[in-house]
Jmol script that loads the backbone (N, CA, C; Angstrom):
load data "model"
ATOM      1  N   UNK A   1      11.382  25.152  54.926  1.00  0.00           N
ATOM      2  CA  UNK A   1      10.088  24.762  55.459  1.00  0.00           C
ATOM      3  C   UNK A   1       9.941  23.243  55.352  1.00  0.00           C
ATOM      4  N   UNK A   2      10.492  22.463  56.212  1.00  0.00           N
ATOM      5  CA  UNK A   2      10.263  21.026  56.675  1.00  0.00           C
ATOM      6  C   UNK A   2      10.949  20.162  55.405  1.00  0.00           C
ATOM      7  N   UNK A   3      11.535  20.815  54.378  1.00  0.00           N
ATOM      8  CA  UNK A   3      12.166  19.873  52.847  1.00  0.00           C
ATOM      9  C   UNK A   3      10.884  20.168  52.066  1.00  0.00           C
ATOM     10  N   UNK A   4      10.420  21.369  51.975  1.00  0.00           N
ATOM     11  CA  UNK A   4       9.049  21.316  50.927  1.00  0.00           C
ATOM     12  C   UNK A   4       9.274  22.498  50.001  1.00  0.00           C
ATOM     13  N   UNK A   5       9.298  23.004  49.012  1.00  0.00           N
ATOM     14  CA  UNK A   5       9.244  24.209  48.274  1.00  0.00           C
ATOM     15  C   UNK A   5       8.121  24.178  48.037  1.00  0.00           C
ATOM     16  N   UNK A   6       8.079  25.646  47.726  1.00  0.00           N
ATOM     17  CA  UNK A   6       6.817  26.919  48.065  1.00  0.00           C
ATOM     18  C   UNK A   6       6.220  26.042  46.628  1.00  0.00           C
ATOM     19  N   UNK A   7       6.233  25.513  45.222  1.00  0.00           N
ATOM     20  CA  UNK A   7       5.591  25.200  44.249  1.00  0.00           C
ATOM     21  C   UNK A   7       5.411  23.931  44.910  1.00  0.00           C
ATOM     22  N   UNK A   8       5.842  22.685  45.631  1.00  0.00           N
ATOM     23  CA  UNK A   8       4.991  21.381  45.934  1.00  0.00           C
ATOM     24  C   UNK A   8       3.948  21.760  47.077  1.00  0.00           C
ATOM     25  N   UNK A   9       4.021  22.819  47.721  1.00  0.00           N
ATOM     26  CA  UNK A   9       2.769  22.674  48.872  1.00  0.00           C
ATOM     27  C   UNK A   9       2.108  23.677  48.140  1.00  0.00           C
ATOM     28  N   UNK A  10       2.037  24.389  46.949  1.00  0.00           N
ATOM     29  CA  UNK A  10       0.904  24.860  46.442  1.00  0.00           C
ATOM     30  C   UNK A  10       0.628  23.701  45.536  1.00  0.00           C
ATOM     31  N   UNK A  11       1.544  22.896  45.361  1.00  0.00           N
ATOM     32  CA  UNK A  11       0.765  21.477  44.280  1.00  0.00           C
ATOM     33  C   UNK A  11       0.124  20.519  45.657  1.00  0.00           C
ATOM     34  N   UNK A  12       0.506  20.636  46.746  1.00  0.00           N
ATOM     35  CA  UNK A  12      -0.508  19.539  47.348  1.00  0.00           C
ATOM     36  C   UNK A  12      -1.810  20.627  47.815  1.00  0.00           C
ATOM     37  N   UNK A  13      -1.741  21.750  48.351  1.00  0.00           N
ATOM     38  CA  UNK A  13      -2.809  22.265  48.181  1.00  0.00           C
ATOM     39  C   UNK A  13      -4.000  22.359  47.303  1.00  0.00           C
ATOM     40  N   UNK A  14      -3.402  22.122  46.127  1.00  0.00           N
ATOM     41  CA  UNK A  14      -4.420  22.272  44.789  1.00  0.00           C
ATOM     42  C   UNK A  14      -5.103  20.861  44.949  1.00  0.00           C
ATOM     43  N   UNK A  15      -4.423  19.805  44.852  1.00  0.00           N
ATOM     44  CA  UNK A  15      -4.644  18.637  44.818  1.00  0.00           C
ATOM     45  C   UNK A  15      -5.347  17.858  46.294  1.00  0.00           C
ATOM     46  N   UNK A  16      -5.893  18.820  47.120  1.00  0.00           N
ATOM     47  CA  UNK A  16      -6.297  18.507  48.497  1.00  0.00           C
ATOM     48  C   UNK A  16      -7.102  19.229  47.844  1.00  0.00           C
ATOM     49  N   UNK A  17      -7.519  20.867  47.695  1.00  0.00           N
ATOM     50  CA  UNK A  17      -8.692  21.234  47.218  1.00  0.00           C
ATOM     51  C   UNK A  17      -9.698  20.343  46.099  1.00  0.00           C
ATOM     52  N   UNK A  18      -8.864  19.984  45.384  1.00  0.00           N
ATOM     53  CA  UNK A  18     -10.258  19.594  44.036  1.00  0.00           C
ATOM     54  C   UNK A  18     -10.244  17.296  43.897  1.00  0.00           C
ATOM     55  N   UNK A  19     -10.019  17.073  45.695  1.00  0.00           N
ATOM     56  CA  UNK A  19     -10.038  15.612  46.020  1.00  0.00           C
ATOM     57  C   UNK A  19     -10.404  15.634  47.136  1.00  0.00           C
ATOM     58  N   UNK A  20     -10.487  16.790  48.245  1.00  0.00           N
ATOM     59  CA  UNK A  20     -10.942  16.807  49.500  1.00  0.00           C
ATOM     60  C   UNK A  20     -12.486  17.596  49.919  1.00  0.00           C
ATOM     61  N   UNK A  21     -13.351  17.030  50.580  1.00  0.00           N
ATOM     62  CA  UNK A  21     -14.456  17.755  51.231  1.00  0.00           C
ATOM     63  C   UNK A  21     -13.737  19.190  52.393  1.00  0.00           C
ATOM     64  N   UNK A  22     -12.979  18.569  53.409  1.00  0.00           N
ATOM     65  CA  UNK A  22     -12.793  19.560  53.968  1.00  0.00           C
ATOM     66  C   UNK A  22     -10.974  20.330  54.026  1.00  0.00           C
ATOM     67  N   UNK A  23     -11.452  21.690  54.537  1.00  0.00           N
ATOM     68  CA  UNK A  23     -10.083  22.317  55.007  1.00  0.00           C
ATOM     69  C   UNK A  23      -8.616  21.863  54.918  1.00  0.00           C
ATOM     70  N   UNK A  24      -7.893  22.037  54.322  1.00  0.00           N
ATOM     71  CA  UNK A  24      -6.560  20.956  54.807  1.00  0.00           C
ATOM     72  C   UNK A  24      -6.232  21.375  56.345  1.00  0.00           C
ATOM     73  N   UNK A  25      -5.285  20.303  56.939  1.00  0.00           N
ATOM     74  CA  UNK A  25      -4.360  21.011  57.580  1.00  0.00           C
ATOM     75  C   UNK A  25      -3.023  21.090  57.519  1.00  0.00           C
ATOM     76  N   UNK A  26      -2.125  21.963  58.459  1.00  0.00           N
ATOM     77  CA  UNK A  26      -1.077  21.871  57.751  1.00  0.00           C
ATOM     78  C   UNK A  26      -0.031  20.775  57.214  1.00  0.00           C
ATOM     79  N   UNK A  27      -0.439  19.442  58.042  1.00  0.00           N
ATOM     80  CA  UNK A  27       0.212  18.223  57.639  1.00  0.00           C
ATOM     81  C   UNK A  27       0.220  17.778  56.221  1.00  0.00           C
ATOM     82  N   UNK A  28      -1.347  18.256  56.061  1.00  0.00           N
ATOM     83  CA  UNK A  28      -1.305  17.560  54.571  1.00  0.00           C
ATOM     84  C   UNK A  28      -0.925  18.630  53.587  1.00  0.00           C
ATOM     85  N   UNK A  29      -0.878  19.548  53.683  1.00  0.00           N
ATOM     86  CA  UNK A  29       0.306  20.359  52.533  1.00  0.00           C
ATOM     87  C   UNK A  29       1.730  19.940  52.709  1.00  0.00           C
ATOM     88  N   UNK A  30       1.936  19.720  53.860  1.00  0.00           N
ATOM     89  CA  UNK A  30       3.730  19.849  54.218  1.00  0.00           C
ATOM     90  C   UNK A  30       4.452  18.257  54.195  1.00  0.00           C
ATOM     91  N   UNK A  31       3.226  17.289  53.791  1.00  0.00           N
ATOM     92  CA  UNK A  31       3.815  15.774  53.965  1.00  0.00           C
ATOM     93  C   UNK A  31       3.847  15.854  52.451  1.00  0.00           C
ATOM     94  N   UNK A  32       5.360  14.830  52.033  1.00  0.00           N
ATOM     95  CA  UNK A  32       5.573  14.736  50.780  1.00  0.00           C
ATOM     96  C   UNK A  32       4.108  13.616  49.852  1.00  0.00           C
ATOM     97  N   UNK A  33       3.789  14.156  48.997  1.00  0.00           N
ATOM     98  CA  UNK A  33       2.986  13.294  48.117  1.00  0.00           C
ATOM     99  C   UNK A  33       3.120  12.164  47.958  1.00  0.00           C
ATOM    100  N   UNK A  34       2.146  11.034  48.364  1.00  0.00           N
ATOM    101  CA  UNK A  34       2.578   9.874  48.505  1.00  0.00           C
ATOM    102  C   UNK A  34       2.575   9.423  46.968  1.00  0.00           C
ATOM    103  N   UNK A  35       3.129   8.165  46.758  1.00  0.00           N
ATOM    104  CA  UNK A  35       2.859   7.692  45.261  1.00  0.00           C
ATOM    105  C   UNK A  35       2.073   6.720  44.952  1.00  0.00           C
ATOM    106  N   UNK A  36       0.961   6.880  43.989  1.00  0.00           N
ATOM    107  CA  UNK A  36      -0.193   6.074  43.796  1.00  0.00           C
ATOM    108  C   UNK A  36       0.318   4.512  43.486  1.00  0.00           C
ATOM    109  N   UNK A  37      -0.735   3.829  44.056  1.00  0.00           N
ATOM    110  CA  UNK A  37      -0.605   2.559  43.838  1.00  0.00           C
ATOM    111  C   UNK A  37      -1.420   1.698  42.427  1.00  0.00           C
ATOM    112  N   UNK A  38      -1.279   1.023  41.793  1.00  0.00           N
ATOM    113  CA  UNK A  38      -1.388   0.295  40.826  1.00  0.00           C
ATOM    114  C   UNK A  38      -3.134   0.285  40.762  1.00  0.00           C
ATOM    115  N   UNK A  39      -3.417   0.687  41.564  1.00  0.00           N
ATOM    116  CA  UNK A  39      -5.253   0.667  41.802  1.00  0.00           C
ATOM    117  C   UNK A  39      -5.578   1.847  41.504  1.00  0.00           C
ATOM    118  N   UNK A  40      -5.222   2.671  42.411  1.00  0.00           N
ATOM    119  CA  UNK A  40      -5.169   4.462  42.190  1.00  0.00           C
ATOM    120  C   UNK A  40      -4.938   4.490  40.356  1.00  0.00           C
ATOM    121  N   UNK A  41      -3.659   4.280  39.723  1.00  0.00           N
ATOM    122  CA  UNK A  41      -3.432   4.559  38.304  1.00  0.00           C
ATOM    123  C   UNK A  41      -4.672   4.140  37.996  1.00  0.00           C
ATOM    124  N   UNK A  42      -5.276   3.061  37.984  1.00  0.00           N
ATOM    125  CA  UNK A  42      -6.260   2.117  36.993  1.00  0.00           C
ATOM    126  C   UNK A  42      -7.526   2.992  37.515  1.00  0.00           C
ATOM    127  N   UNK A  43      -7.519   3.277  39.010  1.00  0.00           N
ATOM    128  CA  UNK A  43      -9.274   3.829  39.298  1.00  0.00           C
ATOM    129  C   UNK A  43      -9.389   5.477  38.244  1.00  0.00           C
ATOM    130  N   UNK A  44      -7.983   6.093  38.472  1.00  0.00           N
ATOM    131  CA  UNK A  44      -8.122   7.339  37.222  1.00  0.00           C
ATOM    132  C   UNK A  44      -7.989   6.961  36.293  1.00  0.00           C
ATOM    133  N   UNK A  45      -7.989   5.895  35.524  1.00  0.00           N
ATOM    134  CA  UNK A  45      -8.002   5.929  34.099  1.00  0.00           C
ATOM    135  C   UNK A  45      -8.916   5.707  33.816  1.00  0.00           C
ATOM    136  N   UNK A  46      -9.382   4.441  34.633  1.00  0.00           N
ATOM    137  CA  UNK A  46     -11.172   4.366  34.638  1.00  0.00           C
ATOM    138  C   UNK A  46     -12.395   5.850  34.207  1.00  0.00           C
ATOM    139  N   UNK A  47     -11.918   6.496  35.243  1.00  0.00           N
ATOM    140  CA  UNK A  47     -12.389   7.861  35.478  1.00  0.00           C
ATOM    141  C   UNK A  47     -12.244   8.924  34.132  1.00  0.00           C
ATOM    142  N   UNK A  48     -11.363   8.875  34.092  1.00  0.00           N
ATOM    143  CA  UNK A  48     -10.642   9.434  32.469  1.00  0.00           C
ATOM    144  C   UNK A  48     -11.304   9.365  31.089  1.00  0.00           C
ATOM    145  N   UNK A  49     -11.487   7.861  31.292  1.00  0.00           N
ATOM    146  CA  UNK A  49     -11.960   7.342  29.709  1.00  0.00           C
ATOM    147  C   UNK A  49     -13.796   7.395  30.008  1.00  0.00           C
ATOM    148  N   UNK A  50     -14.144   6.946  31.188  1.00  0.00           N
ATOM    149  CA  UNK A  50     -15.865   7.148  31.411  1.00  0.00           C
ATOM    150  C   UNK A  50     -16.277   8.648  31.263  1.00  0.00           C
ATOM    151  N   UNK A  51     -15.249   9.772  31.618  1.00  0.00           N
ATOM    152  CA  UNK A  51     -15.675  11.295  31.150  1.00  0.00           C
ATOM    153  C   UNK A  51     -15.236  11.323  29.877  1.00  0.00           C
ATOM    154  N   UNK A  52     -14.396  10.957  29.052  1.00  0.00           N
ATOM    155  CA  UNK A  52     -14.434  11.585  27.841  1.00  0.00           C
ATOM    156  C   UNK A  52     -15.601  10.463  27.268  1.00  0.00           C
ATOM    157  N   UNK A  53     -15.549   9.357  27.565  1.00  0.00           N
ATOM    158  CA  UNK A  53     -16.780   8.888  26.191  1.00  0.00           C
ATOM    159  C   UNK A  53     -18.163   9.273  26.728  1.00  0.00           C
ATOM    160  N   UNK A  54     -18.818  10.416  28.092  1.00  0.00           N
ATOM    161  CA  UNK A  54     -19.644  11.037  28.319  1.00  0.00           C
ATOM    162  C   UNK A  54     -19.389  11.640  27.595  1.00  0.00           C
ATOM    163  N   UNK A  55     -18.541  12.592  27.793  1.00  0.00           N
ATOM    164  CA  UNK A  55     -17.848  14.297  26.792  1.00  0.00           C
ATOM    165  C   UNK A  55     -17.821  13.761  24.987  1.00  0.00           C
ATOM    166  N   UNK A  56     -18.009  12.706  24.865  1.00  0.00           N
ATOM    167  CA  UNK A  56     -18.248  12.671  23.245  1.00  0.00           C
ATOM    168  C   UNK A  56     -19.348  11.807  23.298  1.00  0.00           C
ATOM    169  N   UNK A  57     -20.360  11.345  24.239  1.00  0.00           N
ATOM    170  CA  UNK A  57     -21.873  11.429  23.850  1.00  0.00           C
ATOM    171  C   UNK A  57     -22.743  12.531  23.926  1.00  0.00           C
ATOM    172  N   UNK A  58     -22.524  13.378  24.528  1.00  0.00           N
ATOM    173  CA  UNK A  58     -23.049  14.627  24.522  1.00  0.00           C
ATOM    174  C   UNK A  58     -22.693  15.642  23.566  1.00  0.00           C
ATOM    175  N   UNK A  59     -21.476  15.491  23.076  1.00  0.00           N
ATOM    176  CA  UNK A  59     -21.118  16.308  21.697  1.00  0.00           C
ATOM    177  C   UNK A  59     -20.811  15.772  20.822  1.00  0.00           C
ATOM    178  N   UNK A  60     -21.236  14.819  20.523  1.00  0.00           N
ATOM    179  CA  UNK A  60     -21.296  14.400  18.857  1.00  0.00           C
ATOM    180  C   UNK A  60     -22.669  13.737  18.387  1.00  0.00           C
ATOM    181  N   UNK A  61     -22.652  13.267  17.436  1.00  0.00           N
ATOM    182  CA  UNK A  61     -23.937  12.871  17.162  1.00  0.00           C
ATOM    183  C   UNK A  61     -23.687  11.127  16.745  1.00  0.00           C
ATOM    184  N   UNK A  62     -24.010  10.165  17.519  1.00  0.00           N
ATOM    185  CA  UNK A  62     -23.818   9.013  17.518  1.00  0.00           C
ATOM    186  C   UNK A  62     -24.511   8.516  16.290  1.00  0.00           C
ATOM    187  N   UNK A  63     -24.058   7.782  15.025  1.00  0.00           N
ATOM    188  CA  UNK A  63     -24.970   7.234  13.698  1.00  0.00           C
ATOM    189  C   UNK A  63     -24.430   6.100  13.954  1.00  0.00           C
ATOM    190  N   UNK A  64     -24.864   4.661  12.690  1.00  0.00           N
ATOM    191  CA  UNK A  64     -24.549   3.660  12.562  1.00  0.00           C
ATOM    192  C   UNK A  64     -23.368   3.684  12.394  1.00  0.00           C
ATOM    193  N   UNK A  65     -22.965   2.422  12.358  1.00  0.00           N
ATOM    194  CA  UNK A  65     -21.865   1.866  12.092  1.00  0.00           C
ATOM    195  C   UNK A  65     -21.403   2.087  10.427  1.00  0.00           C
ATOM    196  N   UNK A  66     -20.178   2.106   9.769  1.00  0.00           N
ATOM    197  CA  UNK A  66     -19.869   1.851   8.391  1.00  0.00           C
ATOM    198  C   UNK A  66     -20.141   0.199   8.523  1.00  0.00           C
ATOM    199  N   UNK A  67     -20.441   0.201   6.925  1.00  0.00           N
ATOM    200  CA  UNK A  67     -20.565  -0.963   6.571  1.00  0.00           C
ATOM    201  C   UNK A  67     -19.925  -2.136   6.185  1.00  0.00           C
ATOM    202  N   UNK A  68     -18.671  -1.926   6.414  1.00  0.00           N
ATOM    203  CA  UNK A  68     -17.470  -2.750   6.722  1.00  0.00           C
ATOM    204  C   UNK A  68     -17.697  -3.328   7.911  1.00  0.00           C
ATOM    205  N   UNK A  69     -17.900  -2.740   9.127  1.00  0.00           N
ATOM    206  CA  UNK A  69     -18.692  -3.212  10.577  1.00  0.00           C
ATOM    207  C   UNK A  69     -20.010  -3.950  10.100  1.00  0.00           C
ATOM    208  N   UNK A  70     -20.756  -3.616   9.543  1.00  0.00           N
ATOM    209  CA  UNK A  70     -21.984  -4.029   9.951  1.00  0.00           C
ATOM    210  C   UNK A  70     -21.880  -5.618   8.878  1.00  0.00           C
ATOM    211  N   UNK A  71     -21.230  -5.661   7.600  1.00  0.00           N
ATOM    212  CA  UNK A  71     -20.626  -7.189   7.344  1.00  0.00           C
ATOM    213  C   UNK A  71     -20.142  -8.027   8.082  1.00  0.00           C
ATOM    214  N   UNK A  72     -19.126  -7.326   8.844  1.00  0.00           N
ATOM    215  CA  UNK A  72     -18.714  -8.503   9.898  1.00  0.00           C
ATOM    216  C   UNK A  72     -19.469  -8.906  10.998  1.00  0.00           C
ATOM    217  N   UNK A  73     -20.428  -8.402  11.353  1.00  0.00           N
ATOM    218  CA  UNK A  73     -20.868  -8.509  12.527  1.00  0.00           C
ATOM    219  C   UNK A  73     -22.588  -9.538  11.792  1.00  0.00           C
ATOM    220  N   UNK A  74     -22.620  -8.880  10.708  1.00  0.00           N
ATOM    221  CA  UNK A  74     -23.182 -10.286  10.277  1.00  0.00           C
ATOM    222  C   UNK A  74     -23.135 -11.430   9.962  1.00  0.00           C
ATOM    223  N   UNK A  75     -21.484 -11.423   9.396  1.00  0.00           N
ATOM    224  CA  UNK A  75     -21.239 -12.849   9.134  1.00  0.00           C
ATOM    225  C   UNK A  75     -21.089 -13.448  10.644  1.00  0.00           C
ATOM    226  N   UNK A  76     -20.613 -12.493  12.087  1.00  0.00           N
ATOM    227  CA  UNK A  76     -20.551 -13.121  13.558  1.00  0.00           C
ATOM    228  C   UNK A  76     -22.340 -13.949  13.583  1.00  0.00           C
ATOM    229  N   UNK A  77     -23.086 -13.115  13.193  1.00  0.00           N
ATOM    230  CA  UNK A  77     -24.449 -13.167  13.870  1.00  0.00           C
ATOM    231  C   UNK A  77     -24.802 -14.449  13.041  1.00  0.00           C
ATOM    232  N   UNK A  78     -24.809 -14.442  11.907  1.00  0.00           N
ATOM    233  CA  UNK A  78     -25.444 -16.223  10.596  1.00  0.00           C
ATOM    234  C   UNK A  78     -24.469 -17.171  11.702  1.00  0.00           C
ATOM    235  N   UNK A  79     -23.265 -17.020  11.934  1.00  0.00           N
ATOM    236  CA  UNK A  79     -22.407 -18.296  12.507  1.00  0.00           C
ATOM    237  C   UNK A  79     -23.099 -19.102  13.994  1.00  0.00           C
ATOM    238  N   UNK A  80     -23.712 -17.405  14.178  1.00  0.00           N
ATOM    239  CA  UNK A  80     -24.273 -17.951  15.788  1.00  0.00           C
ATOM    240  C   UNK A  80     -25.895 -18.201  15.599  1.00  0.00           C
ATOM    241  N   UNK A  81     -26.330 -18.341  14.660  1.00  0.00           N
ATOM    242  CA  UNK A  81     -27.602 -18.295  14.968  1.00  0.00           C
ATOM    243  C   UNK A  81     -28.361 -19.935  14.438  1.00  0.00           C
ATOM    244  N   UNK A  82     -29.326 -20.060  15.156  1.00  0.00           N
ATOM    245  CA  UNK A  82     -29.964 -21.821  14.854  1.00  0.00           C
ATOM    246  C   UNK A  82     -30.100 -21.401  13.651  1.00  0.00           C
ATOM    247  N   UNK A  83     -30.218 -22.598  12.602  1.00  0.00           N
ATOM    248  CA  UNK A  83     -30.811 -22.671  11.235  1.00  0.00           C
ATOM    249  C   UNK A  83     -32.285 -22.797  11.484  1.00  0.00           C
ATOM    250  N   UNK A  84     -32.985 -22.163  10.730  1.00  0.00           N
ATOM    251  CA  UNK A  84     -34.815 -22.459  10.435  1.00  0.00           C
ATOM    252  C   UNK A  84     -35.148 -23.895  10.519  1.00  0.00           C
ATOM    253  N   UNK A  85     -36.047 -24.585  10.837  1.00  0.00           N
ATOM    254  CA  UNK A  85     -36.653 -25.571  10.752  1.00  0.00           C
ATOM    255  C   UNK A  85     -37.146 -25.558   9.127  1.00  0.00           C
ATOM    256  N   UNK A  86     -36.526 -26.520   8.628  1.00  0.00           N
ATOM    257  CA  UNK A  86     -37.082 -26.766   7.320  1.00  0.00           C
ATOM    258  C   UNK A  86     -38.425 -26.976   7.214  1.00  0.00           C
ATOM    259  N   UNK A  87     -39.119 -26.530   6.496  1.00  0.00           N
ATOM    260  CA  UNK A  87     -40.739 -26.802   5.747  1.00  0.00           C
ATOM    261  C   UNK A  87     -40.802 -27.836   5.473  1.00  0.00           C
ATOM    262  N   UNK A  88     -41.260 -28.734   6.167  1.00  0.00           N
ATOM    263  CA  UNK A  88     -41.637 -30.317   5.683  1.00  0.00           C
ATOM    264  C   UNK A  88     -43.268 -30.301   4.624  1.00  0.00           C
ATOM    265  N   UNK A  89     -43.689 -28.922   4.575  1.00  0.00           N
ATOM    266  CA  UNK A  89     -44.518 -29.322   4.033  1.00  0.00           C
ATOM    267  C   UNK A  89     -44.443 -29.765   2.282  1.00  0.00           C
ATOM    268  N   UNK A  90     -43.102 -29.327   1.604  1.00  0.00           N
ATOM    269  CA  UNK A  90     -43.004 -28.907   0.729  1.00  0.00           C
ATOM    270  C   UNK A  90     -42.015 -30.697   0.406  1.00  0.00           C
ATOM    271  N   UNK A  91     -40.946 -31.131   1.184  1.00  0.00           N
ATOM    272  CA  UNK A  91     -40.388 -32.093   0.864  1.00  0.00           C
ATOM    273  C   UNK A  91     -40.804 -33.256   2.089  1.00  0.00           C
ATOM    274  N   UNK A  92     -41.243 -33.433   2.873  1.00  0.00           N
ATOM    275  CA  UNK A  92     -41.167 -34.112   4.716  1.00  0.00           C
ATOM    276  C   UNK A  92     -42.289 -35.362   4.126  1.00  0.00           C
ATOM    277  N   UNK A  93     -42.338 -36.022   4.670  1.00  0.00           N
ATOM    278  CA  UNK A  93     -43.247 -37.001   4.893  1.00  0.00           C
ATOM    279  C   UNK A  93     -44.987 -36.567   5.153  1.00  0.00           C
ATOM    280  N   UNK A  94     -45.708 -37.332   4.952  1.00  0.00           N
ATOM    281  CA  UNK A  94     -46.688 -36.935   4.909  1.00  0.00           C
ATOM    282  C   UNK A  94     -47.392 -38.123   6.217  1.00  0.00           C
ATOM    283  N   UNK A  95     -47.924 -37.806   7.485  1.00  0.00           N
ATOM    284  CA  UNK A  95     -48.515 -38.857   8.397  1.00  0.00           C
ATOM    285  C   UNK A  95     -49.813 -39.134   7.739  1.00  0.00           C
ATOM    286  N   UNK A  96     -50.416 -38.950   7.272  1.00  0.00           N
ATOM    287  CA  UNK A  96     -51.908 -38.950   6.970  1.00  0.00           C
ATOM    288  C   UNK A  96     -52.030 -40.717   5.799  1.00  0.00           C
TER     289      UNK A  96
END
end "model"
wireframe off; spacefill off
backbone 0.3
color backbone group
C-alpha cells in the first residue's frame, strides 16, 4: 500500500484525529510523516510544561517558599532597595 504499513497509517490516523478539526483524507494517512521543525519541537514543549505546571496547580497545594529561599531573596531585595532618608531631626542641622 503506496510504502506504508498497516501500524504507520494507523499512527498517522491517530495523530490527524487528536490535531485535526476535520475528516482525513486518504493522502494524509498514506503520505509519510513529515519531520518537525525546530519550532514545532519548542511549540510542544512549550505546551508540555504549561499543562503540567496547570496539572500541578490544580493538584497540589501551593505554600511559601523554605526559608533558605526566602534569605536569599532578601538579601536580593536590601541590595536593591533605596536606603531611608535619615532623620535629620535627631542629628541634621537645625534652619531656625
Amino acid at each position: 500500500m503506496n510504502g506504508i504499513t498497516l501500524q504507520q497509517a494507523m499512527n498517522a490516523l491517530n495523530y490527524h484525529i487528536d490535531h485535526e478539526k476535520f475528516e482525513p483524507t486518504i493522502a494524509d494517512i498514506l503520505r509519510p510523516k513529515k519531520q518537525l521543525s525546530v519550532y514545532d519541537v519548542q511549540k510542544i514543549e512549550r505546551e508540555q510544561e504549561a499543562l503540567s505546571l496547570k496539572e500541578y496547580h490544580e493538584n497540589n497545594v501551593v505554600g511559601p517558599p523554605p526559608d533558605h529561599v526566602l534569605e536569599k531573596l532578601n538579601k536580593l531585595f536590601n541590595k536593591t532597595r533605596v536606603p531611608a532618608f535619615n532623620d535629620y531631626s535627631d542629628g541634621g542641622e537645625d534652619d531656625e
